[in-house]
C-alpha positions in Angstrom: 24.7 105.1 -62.8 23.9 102.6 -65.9 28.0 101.9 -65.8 28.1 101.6 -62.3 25.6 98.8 -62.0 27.2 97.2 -65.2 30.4 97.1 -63.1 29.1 96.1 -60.1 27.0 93.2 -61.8 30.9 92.1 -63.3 32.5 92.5 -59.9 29.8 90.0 -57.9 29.9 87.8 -60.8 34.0 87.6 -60.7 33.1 86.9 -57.0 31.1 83.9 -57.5 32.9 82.1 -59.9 35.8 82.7 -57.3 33.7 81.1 -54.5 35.5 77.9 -53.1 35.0 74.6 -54.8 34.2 71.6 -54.6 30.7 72.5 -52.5 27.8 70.6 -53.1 24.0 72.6 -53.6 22.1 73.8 -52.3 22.7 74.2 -48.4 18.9 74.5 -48.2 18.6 75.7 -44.7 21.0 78.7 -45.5 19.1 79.6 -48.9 15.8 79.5 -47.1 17.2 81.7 -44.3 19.0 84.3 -46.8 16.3 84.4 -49.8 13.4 84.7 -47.5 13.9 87.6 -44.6 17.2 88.6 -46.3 19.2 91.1 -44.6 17.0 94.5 -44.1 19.3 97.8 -42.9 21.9 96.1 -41.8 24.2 97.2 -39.3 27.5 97.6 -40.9 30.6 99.8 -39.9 34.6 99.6 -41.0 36.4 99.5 -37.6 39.9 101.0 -37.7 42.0 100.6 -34.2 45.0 101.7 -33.3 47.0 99.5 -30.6 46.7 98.9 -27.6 42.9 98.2 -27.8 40.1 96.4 -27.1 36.0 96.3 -27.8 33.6 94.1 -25.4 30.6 93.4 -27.9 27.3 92.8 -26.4 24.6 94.4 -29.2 22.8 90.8 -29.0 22.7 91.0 -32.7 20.6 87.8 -33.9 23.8 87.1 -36.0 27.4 89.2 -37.0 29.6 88.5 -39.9 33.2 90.1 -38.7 35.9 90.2 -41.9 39.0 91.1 -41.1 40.7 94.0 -43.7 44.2 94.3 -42.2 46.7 93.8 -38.7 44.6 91.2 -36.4 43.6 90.9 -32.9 42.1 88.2 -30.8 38.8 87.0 -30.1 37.7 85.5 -26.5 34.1 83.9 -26.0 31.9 81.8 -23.8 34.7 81.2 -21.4 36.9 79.5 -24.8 40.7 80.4 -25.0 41.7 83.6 -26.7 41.9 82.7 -30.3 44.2 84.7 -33.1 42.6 86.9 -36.1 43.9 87.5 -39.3 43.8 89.8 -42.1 41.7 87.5 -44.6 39.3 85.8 -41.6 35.9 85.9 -41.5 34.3 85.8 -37.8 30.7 85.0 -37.6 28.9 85.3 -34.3 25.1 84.2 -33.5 22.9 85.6 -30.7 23.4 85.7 -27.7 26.8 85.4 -27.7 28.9 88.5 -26.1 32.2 88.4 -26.9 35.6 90.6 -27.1 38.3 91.6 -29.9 41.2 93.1 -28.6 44.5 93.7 -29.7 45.7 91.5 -27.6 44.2 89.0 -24.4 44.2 90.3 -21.2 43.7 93.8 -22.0 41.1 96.1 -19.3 38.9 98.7 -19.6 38.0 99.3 -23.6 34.5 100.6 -25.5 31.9 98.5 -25.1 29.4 97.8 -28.2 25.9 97.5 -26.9 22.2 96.9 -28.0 21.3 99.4 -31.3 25.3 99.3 -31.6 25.6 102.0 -29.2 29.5 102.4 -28.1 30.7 103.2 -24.3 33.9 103.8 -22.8 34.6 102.2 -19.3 32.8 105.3 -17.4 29.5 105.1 -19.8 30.4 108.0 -22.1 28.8 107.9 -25.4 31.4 106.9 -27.6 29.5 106.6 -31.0 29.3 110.4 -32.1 33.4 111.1 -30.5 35.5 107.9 -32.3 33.5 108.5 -35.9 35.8 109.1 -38.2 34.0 109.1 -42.0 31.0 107.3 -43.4 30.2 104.1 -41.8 33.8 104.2 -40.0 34.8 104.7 -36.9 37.8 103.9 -34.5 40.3 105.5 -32.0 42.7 105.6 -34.5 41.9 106.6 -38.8 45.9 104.9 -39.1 45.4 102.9 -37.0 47.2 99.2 -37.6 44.0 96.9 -37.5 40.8 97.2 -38.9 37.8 95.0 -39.9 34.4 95.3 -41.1 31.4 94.5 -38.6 27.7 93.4 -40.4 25.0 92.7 -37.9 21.4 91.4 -38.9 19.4 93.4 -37.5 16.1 90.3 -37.1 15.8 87.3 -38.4 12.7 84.8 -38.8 11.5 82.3 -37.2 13.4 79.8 -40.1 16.9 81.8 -39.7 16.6 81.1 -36.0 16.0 77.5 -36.8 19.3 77.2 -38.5 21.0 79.8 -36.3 20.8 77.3 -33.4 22.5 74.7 -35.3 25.5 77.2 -35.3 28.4 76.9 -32.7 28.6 80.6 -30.7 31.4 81.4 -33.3 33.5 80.3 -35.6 36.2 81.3 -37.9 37.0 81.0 -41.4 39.7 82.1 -43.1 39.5 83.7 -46.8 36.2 82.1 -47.9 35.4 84.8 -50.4 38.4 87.4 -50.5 37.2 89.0 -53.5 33.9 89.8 -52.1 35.5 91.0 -48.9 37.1 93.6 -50.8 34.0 94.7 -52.7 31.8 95.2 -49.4 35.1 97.2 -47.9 34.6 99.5 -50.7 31.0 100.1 -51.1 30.8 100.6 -47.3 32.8 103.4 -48.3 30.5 105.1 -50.4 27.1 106.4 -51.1 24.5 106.9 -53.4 20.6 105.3 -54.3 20.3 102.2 -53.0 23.6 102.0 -51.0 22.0 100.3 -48.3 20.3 97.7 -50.3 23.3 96.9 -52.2 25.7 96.4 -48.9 22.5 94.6 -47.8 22.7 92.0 -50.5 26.8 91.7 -50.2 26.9 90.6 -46.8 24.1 88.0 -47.5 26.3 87.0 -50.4 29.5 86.9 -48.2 27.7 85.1 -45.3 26.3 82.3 -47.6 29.9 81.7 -48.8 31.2 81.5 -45.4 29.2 79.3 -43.8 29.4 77.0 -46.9 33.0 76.7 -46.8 32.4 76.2 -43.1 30.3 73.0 -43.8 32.6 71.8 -46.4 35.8 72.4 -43.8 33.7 70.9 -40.3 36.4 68.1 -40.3 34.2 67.4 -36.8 31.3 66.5 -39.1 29.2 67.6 -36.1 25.1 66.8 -36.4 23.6 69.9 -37.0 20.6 70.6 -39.4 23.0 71.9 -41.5 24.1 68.8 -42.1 21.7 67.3 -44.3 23.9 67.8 -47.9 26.2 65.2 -46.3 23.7 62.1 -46.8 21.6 61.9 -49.8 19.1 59.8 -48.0 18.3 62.9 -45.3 19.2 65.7 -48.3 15.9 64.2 -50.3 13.7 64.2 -47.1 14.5 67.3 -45.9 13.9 69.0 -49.3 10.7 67.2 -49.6 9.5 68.5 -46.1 10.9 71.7 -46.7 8.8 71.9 -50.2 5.5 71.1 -48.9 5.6 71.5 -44.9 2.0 71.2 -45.2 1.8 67.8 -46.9 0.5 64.6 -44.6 3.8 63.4 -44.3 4.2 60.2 -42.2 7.9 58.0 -41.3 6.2 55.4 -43.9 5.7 58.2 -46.4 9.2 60.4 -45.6 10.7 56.7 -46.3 9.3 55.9 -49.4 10.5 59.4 -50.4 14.2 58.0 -49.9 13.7 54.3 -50.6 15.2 53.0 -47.3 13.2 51.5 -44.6 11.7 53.5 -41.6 14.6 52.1 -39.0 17.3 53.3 -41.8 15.8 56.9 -42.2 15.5 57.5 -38.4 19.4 55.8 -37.9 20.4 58.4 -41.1 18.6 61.4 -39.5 20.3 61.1 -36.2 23.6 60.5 -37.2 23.5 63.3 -40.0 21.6 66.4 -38.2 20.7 65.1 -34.2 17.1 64.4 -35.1 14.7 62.2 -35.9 12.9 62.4 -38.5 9.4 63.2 -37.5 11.4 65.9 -34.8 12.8 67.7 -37.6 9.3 67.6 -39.1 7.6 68.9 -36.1 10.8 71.9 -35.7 10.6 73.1 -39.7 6.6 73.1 -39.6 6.4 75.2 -36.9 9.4 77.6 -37.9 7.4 77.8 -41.3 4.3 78.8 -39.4 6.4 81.5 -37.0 7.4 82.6 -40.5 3.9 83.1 -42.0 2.6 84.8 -38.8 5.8 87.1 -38.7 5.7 88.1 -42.6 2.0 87.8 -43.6 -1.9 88.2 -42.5 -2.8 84.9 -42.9 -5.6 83.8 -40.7 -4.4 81.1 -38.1 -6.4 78.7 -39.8 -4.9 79.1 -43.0 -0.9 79.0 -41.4 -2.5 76.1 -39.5 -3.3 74.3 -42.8 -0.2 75.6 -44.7 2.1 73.7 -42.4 0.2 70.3 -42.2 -1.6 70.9 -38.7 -5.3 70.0 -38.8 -6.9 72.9 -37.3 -5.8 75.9 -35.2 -6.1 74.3 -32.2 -3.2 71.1 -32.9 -1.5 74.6 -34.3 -1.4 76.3 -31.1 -1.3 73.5 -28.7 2.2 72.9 -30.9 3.7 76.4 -31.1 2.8 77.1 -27.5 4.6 74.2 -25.9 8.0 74.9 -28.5 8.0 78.8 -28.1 6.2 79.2 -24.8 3.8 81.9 -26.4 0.4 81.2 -28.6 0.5 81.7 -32.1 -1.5 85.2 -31.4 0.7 86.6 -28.9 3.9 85.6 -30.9 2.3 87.4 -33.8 1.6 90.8 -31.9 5.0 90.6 -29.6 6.8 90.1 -33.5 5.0 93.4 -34.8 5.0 95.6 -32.2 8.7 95.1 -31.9 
């Protein structure tokens, strides 16, 4: 077991120093989202097809990271243009996106991939038990000519939704971390103590070094709040905020944190991530408190005080009008699901 983990340990390292370059750190948003809830149990399954074929996905996974292993097929989404996947891509699709891969466009009738990743065919069989073909693999075909990985996060908090919004419904990125692809391809072929944890951590790794060479790619430079590594101005704000949410922060305090005048900051902050300043304030405060009601017992007053609000009340008033639930009710719908 000792040598396994030694080679493992090697393996991811090889993987990191292979990561693209030049990238500039840390993408603070992702490292919040991916240290913090991590991925728990993930959903993850090798997908071999043989041609024609075609799988309608509608699990409503909060987010699903998609490599493809070998052949292709063709991905069609939100009314968008059938587009062309390759051996060496990387899909990654956020909630609530439904979406289809086929072998090729235009094709009826297929499995469908539902909520809890339960698979039907076109008549509602069950198909999940009748196309499994070996651990964590399953297909109409074990030869077939196509075949991916699918990950799916099972949850995510309140701060990976925050940052999940930012994202388009899907995008596409082709060999960001090959070497890492092929490491989760093998371990999802395998099993033994703490399996699950390790595939757990690889797609996290893989995910983080997708969407980075996404950022560094976005020729669009679209304003997302992803956005912030672009503009040292916002970068040192946003790291300041996201340090100490609770901290009386001001626009006359968030500028002296940059050195630039108030009008500068807010012209920076819009251009760079679509928000003002004091908006993207308010939206990481009370993602930080969804957080802290999600993942700990903290008494409302104390979350309250954690993210800068000055009592419960300001709190709730807040977290009501953004998420349409109090901070209580959010709290017991979170748990009992």
């Amino acid at each position: 077991m000792a040598a396994i983990l030694v080679c493992i340990r090697r393996r991811i390292t090889a993987v990191r120093q292979a990561l693209p370059r030049p990238y500039t750190e840390p993408v603070d948003l992702l490292s919040d989202f991916l240290a913090q809830p991590r991925a728990r149990d993930a959903f993850l399954l090798r997908v071999i097809m043989g041609r024609p074929w075609k799988l309608s996905l509608e699990d409503e996974a909060p987010l699903s990271v998609v490599p493809v292993l070998k052949g292709g097929g063709w991905i069609s989404a939100e009314g968008a243009r059938p587009t062309r996947i390759e051996a060496g891509d990387v899909l990654v699709v956020r909630s609530p996106t439904a979406y289809v891969l086929s072998s090729r466009p235009g094709l009826s009738g297929g499995a469908t991939i539902g909520a809890g990743q339960v698979c039907s065919g076109p008549d509602g069989r069950d198909l999940s038990g009748e196309l499994t073909t070996g651990l964590r693999t399953w297909g109409n075909d074990p030869r077939g000519e196509d075949e991916m990985l699918v990950g799916s996060y099972r949850s995510s908090s309140e701060l990976g939704r925050l940052m999940l919004r930012s994202l388009p419904p899907w995008l596409l990125v082709h060999d960001p971390a090959p070497e890492l692809v092929r490491l989760l391809a093998e371990e999802a072929g395998r099993q033994g103590p703490g399996q699950d944890s390790l595939l757990d951590r690889l797609l996290d790794v893989l995910l983080v070094a997708t969407l980075r060479t996404w950022l560094n790619q976005d020729v669009e430079h679209r304003a997302t709040l992803l956005s912030a590594h672009r503009d040292d101005v916002v970068r040192a704000v946003t790291e300041a905020i996201q340090s100490d949410p609770g901290a009386e922060w001001s626009l006359d305090t968030l500028s002296e944190v940059a050195s630039v005048s108030r009008a500068s900051l807010t012209r920076r902050f819009n251009t760079v991530l679509g928000v003002s300043p004091m908006n993207y304030l308010t939206q990481w405060r009370l993602a930080a408190g969804a957080d802290l009601l999600d993942r700990t017992d903290a008494t409302l007053a104390s979350v309250s005080r954690q993210v800068g609000y000055a009592s419960p009340f300001s709190f709730s008033a807040a977290f009501k009008k953004r998420y349409g639930v109090s901070p209580r009710e959010f709290r017991g719908r979170e748990r009992s699901g």
